[in-house]
LUMBANU-889014 format. One record per residue (C-alpha): residue number from 0; x, y, z. Coordinates in pm, whole numbers, plus 32768, in hexadecimal, padded with zeros to 4 digits. Layout:
N
nr; u; v; w
NUM; X; Y; Z
...
This chain:
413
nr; u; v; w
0; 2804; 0A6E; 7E07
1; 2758; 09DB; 7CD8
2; 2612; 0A52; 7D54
3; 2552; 0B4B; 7E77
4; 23FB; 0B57; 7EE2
5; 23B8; 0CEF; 7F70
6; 2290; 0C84; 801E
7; 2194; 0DBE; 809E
8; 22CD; 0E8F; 808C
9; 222B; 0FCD; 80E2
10; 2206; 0F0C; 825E
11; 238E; 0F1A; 821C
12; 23A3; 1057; 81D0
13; 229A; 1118; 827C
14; 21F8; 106F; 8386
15; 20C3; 1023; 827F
16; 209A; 114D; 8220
17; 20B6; 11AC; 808A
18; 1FB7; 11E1; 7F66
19; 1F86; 105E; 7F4E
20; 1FB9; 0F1C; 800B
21; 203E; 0E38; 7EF1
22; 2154; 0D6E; 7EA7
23; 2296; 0D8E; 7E01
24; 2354; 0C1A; 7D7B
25; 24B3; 0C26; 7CBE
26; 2547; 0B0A; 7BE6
27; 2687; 0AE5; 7B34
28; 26B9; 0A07; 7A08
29; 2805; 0978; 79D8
30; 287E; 0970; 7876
31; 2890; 083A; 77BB
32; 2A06; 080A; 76EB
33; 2980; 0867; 75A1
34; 28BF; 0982; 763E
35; 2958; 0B04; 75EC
36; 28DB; 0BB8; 7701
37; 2988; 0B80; 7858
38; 28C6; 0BE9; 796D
39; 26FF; 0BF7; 797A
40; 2662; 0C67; 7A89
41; 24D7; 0CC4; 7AB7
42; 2437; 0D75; 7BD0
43; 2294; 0D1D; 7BDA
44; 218D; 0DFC; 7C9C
45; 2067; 0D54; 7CDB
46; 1F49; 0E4A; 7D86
47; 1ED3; 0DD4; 7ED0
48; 1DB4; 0CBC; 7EE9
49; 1D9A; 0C9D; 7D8F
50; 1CFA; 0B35; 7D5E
51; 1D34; 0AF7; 7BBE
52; 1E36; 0BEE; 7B07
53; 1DB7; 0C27; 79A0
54; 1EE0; 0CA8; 792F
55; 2053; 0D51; 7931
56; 20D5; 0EAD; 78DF
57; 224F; 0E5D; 7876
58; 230D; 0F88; 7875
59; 2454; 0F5C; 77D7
60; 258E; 1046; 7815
61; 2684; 1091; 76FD
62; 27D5; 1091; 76C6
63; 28F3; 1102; 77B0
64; 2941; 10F4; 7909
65; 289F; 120C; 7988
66; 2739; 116D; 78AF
67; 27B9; 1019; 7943
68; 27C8; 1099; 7ACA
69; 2681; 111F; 7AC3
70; 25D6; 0FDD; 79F7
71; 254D; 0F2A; 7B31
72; 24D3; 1084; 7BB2
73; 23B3; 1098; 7AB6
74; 22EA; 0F5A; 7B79
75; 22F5; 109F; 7C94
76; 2273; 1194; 7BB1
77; 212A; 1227; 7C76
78; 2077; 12BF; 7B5E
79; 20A5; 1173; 7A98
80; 2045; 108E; 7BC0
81; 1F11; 1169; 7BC1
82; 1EA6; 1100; 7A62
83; 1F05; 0F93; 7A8B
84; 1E56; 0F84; 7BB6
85; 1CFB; 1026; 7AF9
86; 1D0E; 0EFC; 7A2A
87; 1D7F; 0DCC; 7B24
88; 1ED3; 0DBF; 7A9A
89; 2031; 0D90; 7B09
90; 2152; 0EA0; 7AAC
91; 22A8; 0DFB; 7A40
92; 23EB; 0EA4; 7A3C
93; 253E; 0E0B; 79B8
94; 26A2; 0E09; 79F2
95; 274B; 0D8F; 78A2
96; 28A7; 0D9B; 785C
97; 2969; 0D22; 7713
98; 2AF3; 0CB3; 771C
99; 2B7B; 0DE2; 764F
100; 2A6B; 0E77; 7517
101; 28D2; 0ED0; 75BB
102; 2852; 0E14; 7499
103; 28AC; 0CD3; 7536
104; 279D; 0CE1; 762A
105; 26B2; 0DCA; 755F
106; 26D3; 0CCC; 7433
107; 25D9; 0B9E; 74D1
108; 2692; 0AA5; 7407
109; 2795; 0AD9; 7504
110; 26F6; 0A36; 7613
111; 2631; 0B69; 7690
112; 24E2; 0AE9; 7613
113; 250D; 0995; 76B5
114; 2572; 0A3B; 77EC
115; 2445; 0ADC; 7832
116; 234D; 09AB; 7821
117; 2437; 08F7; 78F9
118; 2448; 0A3A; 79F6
119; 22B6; 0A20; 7A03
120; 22CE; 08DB; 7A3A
121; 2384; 08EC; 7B70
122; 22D3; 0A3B; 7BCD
123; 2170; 098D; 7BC4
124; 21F4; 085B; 7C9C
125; 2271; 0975; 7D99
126; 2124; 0A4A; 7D93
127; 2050; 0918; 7D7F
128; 1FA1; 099D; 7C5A
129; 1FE6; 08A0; 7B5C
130; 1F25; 095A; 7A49
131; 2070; 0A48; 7A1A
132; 20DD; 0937; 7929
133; 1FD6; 098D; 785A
134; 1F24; 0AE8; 7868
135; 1F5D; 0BC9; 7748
136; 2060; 0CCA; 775D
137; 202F; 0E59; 7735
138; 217E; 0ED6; 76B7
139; 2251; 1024; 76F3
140; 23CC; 1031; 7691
141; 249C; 115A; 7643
142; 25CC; 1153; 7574
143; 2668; 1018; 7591
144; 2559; 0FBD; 765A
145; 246F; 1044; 750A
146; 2528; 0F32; 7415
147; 24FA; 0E2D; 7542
148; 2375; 0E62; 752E
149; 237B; 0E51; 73AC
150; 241B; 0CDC; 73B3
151; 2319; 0C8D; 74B0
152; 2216; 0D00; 73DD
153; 227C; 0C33; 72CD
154; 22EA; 0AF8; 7383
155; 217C; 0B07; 746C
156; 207C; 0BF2; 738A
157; 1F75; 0B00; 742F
158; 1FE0; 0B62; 75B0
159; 200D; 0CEC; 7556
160; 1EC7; 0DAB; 75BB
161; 1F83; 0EEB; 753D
162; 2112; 0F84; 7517
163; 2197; 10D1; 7537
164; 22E7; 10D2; 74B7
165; 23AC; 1214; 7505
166; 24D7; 12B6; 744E
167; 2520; 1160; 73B2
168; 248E; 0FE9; 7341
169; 24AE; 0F8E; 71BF
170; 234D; 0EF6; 7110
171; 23BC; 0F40; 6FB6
172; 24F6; 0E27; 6FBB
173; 242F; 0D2A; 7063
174; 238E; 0BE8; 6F96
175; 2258; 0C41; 6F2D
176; 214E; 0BBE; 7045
177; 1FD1; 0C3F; 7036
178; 1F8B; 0BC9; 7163
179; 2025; 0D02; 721D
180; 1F1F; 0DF4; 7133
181; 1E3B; 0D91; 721C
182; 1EEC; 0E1F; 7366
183; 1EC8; 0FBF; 73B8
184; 2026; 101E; 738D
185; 2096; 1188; 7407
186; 21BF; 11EB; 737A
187; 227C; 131A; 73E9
188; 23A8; 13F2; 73EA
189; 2428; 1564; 7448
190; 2457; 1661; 7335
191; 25D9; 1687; 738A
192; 25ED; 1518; 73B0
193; 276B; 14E0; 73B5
194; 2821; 13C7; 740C
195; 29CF; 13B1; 741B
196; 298E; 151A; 732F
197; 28DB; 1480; 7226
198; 276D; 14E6; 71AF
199; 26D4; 1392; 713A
200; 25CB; 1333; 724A
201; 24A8; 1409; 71F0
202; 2488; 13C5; 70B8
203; 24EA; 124F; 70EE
204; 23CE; 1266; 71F2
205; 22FB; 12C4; 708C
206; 236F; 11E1; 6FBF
207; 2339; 10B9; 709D
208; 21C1; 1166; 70D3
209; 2172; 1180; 6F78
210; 2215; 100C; 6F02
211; 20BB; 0F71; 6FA3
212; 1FC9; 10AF; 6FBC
213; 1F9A; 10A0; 6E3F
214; 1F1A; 0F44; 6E56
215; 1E1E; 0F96; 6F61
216; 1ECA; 0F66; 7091
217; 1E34; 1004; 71E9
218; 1F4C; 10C3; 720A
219; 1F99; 1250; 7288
220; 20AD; 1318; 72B7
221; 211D; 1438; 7373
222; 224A; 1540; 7362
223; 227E; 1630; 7483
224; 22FC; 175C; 73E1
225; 236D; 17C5; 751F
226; 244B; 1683; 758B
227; 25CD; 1610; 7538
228; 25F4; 149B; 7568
229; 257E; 148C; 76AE
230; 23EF; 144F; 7733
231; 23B9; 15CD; 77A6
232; 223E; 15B1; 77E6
233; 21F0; 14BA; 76E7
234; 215E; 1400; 77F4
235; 201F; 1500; 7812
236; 1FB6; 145A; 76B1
237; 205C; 1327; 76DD
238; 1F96; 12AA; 77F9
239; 1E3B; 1321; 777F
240; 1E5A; 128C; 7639
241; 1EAC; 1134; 76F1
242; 1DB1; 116E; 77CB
243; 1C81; 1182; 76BC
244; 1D49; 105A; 7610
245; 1D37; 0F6A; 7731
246; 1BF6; 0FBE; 7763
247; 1B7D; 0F29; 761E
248; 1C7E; 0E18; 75F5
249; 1C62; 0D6F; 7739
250; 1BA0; 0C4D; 7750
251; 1AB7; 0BD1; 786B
252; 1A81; 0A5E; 77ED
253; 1C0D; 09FB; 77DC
254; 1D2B; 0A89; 7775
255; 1D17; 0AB5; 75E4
256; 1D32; 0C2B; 75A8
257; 1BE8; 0CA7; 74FF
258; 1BDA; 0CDE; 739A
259; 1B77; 0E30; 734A
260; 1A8C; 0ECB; 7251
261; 1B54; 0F61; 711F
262; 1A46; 107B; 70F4
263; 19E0; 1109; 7240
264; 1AFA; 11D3; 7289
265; 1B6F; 1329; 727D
266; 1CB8; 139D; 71B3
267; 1DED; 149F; 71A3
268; 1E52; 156A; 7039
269; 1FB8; 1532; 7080
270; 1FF8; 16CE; 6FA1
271; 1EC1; 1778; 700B
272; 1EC0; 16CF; 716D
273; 1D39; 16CF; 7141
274; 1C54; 15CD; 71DF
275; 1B19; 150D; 7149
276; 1A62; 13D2; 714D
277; 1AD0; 12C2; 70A1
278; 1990; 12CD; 6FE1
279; 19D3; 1421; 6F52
280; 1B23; 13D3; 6ECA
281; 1B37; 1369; 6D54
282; 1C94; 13AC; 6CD6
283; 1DB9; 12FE; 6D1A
284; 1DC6; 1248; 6E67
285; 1F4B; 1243; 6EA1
286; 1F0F; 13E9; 6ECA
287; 1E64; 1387; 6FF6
288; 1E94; 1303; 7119
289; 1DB9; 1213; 71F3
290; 1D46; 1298; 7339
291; 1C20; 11A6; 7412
292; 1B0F; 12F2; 7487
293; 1ADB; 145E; 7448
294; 1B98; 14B2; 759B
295; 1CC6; 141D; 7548
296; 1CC0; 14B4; 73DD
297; 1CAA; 161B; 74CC
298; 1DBC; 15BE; 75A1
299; 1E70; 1549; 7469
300; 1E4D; 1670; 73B7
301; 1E9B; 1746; 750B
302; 1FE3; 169C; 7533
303; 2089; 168C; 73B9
304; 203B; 180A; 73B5
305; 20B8; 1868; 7538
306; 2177; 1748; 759D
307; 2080; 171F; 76BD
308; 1F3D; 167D; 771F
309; 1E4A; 1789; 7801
310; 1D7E; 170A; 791D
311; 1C69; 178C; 79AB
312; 1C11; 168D; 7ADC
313; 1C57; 16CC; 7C64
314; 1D76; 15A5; 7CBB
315; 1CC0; 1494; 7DC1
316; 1C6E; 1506; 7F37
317; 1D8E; 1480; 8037
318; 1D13; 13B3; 8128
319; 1D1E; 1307; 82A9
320; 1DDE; 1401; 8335
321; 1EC4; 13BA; 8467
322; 1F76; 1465; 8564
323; 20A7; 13C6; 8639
324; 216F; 1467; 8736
325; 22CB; 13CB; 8794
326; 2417; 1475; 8810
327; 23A7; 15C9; 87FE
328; 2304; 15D0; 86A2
329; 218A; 15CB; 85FA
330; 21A0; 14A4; 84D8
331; 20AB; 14E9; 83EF
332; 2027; 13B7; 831F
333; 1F3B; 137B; 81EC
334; 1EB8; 12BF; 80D0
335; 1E5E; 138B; 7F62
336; 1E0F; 12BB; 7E06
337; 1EB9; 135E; 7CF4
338; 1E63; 141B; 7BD6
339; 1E58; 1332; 7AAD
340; 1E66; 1460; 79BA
341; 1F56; 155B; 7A9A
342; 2012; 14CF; 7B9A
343; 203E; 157C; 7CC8
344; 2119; 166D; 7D02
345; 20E7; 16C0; 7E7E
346; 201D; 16A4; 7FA1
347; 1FE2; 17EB; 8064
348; 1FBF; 17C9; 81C6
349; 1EB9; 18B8; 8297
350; 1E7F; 1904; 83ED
351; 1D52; 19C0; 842B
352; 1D64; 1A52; 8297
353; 1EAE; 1AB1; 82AC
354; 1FAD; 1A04; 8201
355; 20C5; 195F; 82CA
356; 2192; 188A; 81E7
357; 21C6; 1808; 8083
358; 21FD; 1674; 8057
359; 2271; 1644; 7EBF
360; 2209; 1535; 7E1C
361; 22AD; 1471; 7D2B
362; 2339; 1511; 7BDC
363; 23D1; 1456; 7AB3
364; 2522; 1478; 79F8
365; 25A8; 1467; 7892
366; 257E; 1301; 7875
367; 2422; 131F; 7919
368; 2484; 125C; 7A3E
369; 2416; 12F2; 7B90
370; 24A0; 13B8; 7C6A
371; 24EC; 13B0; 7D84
372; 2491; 122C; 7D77
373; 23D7; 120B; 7F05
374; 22F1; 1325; 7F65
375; 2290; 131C; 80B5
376; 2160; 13CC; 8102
377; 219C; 1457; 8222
378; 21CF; 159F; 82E2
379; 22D2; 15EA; 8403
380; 22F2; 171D; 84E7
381; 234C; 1772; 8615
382; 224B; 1787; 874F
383; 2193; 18BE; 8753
384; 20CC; 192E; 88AF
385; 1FC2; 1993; 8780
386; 1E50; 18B5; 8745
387; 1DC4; 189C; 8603
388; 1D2E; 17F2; 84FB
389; 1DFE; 175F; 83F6
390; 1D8E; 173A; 8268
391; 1E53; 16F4; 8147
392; 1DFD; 1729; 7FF1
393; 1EA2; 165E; 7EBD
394; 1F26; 1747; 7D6D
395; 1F61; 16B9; 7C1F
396; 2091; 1704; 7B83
397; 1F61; 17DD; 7A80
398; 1F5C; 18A5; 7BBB
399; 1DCD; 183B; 7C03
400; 1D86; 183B; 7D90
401; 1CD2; 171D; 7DF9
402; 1BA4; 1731; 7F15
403; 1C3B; 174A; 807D
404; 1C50; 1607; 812E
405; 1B6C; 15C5; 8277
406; 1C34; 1661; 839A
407; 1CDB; 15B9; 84F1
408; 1D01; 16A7; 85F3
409; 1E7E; 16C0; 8663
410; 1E5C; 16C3; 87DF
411; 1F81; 174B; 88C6
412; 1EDD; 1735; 8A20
């Protein structure tokens, strides 16, 4: 099938019932003969009555099958759907296969770039939103996936409101192009960062950071000392420092990312892991890296010294409760937003204050694809002869509690 339209699939799945009504479209892009890459499919969410999207958060997988099978899972991500949805945006995840070496797709040259404009193409005549062919793009890639986002930096600075390349991507061997000192680049990498045995990536990951940093570029970095190759919880920094970027760069009067000022900002001593104000720094810029406010230069330093970002906020209240009865059991059904900054890690399920049952949520894997890809939020148990009032409470995979939910009043009589 050369394309599929998941329309409201959480009526689908679960009689209505998930943390958003929204949309899900795939398209596949057929390779043309000269192309190198043999296979490109994309997966779109699109939040629910969303009127104009301003924007899409690409998140590219890497190399391998295992990176490869879970590709078209990241559009399903929770946590990201959450921040795309803060900003009216549209979460894209990809399917891209080359015929034998990964570069052939993660190259753009190869037909890769190409691919995605005409995949938007078809996915905006399929939404109806016809601005997908031209909102600016927010990109994530990890690996492969990193060197992917690098070329599509270079290729489209103009489109990029900011990058986070991860464990991978190459800035010092590309033609020289100013344009892309202008775009917040994140770069990061684990400590142990190994790939096929070899110990290159980290301080690759540098070297590509430093090649435009010296020059003024608006870019960071990151190393978890904590983390291999794989995401581990890169994703509690990750997330908040895209987060404060989109904030700035996205525009309200069309879809030009905004400039931004190249003195009110905070930055990172890449030895001393200190943080100050752009304003206060005098030496050498290329020692320092850019970060947009004074709580991302915290959560900055937090993570390159822990390999973690701490939160301190109750995850959102669920909501419209339900209770269904049918063969013999109680169906439980609700609605929760999720925590931008945490996640969620459960729901905990109460009647009358004590707890009854534990629903997880959705946790992420090496590649930080999802898992498991469909949560349902719902709760099933057998009939009980036993009244009560039923409240659930959200956790954050930080552990935080959210407020109890409003109660309905399971009813046996």
């Amino acid at each position: 099938m050369d394309m599929k339209t998941f329309a409201s699939l959480v009526i689908i799945w679960n009689m209505g019932i998930w943390q958003i009504q929204s949309q899900y479209y795939e398209a596949s892009i057929q390779p043309n003969k000269q192309d190198l890459y043999i296979s490109a499919i994309y997966r779109i969410w699109i939040p629910e009555q969303i009127k104009k999207i301003r924007g899409i958060i690409i998140r590219q997988h890497g190399c391998g099958i295992n990176a490869k099978d879970n590709g078209l899972n990241h559009a399903n991500d929770l946590q990201w759907q959450a921040l795309a949805k803060k900003y009216n945006m549209a979460l894209l995840g990809t399917e891209l296969i080359g015929k034998e070496a990964c570069s052939e797709w993660f190259n753009i040259e190869g037909g890769s770039g190409k691919a995605l404009l005409k995949a938007l193409k078809k996915l905006a005549k399929m939404s109806n939103h016809s601005e997908l062919e031209e909102v600016p793009w927010a990109l994530w890639g990890h690996s492969g996936g990193a060197y992917w986002c690098t070329d599509i930096l270079f290729e489209y600075p103009g489109k990029v409101l900011c990058a986070i390349p991860r464990s991978g991507g190459l800035a010092f061997t590309k033609l020289w192009n100013p344009l892309v000192k202008q775009v917040p680049v994140l770069w990061m990498a684990g400590e142990n960062d190994l790939v096929d045995g070899f110990d290159y990536v980290r301080e690759m990951t540098k070297k590509s950071f430093y090649s435009y940093r010296r020059y003024g570029a608006i870019w960071s970095i990151a190393i978890d000392l904590k983390a291999d190759h794989g995401n581990r919880k890169g994703r509690s920094f990750a997330i908040r420092w895209m987060d404060a970027v989109l904030s700035m760069r996205l525009s309200n009067n069309g879809n030009n990312p905004i400039q931004l000022d190249s003195h009110d900002h905070w930055l990172g001593n890449l030895e001393t892991n200190e943080v100050k104000t752009a304003l206060e720094v005098k030496n050498e810029l290329s020692d320092w890296g850019w970060l947009p406010n004074e709580d991302i230069a915290k959560n900055w330093q937090e993570f390159v010294q822990t390999g973690w970002v701490s939160d301190s906020t109750p995850p959102p209240i669920p909501f419209q409760l339900k209770i269904e009865r049918s063969e013999g059991r109680c169906i439980l059904s609700w609605k929760s937003e999720i925590d931008i900054e945490s996640g969620i890690k459960q729901f905990n399920i109460y009647r009358d204050n004590e707890l009854m049952g534990i629903v997880h949520g959705q946790e992420h894997n090496f590649h930080d694809a999802p898992e498991p890809v469909d949560i349902k939020f719902e709760f099933i148990h057998d009939l009980e002869n036993k009244d009560g009032q039923i409240t659930i409470e959200s956790e954050n995979f930080q552990g935080i509690k959210g407020f109890r939910s409003q109660g309905v009043y399971d009813h046996h009589n």
